[in-house]
C-alpha positions as CSV (number, residue, x, y, z in Angstrom):
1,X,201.4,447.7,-0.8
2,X,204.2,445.3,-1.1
3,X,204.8,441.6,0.0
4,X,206.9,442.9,2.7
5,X,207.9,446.3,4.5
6,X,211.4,444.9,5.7
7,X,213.6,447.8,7.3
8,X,214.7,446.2,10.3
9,X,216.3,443.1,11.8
10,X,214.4,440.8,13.2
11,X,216.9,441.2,16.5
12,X,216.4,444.9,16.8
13,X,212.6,445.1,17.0
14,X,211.1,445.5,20.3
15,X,208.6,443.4,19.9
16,X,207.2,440.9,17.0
17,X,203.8,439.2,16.2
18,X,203.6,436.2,13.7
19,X,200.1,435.5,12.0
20,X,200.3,431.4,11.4
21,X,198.4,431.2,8.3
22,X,196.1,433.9,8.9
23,X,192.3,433.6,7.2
24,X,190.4,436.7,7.9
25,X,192.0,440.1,6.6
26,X,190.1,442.3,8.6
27,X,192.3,440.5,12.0
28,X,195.6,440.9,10.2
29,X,194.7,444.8,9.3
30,X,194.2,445.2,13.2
31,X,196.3,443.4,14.0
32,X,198.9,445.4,11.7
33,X,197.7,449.0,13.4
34,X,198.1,447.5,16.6
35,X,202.0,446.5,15.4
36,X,202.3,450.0,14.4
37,X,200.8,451.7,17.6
38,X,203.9,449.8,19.7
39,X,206.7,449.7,16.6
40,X,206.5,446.0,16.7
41,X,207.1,443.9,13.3
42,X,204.2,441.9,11.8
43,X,205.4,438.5,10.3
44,X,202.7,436.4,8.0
45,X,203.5,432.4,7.4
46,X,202.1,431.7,4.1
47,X,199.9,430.4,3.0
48,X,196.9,433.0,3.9
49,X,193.6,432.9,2.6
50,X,193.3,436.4,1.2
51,X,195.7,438.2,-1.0
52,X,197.9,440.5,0.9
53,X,196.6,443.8,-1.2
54,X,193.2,443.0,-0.6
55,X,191.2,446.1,0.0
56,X,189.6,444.2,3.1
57,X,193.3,444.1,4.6
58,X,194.1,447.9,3.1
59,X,190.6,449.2,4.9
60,X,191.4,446.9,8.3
61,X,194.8,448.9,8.4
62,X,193.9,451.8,7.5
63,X,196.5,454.3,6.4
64,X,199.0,452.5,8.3
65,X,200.3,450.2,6.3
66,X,203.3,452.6,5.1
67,X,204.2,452.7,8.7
68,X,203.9,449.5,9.3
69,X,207.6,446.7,9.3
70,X,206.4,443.9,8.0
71,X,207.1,440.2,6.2
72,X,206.2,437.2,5.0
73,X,207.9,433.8,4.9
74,X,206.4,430.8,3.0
75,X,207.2,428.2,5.8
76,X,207.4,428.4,10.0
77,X,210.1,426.9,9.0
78,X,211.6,429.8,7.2
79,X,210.9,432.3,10.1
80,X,212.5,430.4,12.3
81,X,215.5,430.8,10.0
82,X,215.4,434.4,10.6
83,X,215.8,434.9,13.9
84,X,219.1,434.0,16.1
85,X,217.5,431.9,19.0
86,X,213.5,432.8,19.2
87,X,211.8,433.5,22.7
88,X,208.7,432.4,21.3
89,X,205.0,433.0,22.8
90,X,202.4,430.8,21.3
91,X,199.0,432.4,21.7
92,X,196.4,429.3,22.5
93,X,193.3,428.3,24.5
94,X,195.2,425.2,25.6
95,X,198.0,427.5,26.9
96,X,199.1,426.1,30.9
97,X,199.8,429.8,31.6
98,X,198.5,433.1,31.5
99,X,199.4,435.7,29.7
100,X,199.9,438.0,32.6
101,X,201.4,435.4,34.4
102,X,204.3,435.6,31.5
103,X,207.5,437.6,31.8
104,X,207.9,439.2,28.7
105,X,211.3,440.9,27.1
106,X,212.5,442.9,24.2
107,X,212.3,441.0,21.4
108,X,210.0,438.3,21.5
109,X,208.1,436.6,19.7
110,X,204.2,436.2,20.0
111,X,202.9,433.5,17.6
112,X,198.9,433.4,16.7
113,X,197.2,430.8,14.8
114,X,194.4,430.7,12.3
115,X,191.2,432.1,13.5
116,X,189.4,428.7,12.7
117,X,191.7,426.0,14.2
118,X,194.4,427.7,15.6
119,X,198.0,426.8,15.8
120,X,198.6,423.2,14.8
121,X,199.4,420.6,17.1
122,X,202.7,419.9,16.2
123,X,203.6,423.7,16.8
124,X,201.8,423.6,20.5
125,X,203.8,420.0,21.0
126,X,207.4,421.7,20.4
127,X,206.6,424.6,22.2
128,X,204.4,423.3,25.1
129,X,206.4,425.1,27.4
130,X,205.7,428.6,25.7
131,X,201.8,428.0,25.5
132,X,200.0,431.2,27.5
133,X,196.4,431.8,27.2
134,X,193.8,434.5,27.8
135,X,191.7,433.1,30.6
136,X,188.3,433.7,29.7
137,X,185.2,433.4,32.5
138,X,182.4,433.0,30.2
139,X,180.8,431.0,27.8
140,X,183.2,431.8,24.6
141,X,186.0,429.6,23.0
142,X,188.2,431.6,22.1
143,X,188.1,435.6,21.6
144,X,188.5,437.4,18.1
145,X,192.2,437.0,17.1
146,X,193.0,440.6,16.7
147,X,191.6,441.3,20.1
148,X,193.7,438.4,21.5
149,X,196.8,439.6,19.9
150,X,196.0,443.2,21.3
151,X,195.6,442.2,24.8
152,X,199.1,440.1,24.9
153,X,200.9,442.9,23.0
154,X,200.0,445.7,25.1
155,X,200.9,443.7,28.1
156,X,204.6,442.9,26.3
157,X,204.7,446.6,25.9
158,X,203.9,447.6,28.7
159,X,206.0,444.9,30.8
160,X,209.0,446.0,28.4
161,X,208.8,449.4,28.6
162,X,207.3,450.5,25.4
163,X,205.0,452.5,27.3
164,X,206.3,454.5,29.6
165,X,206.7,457.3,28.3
166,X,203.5,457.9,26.4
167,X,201.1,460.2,28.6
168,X,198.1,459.1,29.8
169,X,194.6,459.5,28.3
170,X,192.8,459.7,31.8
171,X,191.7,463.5,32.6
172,X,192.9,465.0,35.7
173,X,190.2,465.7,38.3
């Protein structure tokens, strides 16, 4: 496995998911099948906590990693840079809208944070108007980051049209 899988534009994917700092390689494996499940790109702002061939990140992702377009960047900064005018989605508990709530289109962005203290404030600040949470009923902070990311990208998809043409699992009766 290599720093980066890049074979495609950043414009032409349908859908991207950036991992600010990421800490636990176990999330950014799911989080990576999940990215390959709906052909979406998997960007990683350095630094992380693990090293990127960690086995922990290999196992997470299974086999998938040779399917998976991929990239790092050293600096939000830098990813930025790579993309011609951003719709960005910031993932965060203190997020004014729901995810659901969110009209989503080809191309954009969905930014997560670190598992321990999410995205930084400065980050929420200059994007307060593309905060969107999960609401969440119960007694929990925040849920598992790669379950968060899981729930917002299949809603992308699904608003986009990623999955409409992939059959349905339920059994006819």
């Amino acid at each position: 496995m290599t720093d980066s899988n890049c074979g495609e534009a950043p414009q032409t994917a349908p859908l991207h998911v950036v991992l600010y700092q990421p800490q636990i390689p176990q999330n950014t494996g799911n989080i990576a099948r999940s990215c390959v499940a709906l052909g979406a790109k998997l960007w990683i702002v350095r630094p992380t906590t693990f090293r990127l061939d960690s086995s922990q990140l290999k196992r997470a992702g299974l086999d998938y990693w040779k399917y998976l377009e991929w990239e790092t960047v050293d600096s939000w900064q830098e990813l930025l840079n790579r993309f011609e005018n951003p719709r960005l989605w910031l993932i965060s508990k203190f997020g004014q809208r729901a995810y659901f709530e969110t009209t989503f289109s080809r191309g954009d962005v969905l930014v997560l944070g670190r598992e321990t203290n999410g995205l930084p404030d400065s980050l929420r600040a200059e994007n307060a108007d593309r905060l969107i949470n999960i609401p969440m009923p119960g007694q929990v902070r925040s849920l598992n980051q790669s379950n968060a990311a899981a729930i917002v990208m299949f809603e992308a998809a699904r608003q986009i049209g990623l999955l409409n043409d992939v059959p349905s699992l339920t059994a006819e009766v």
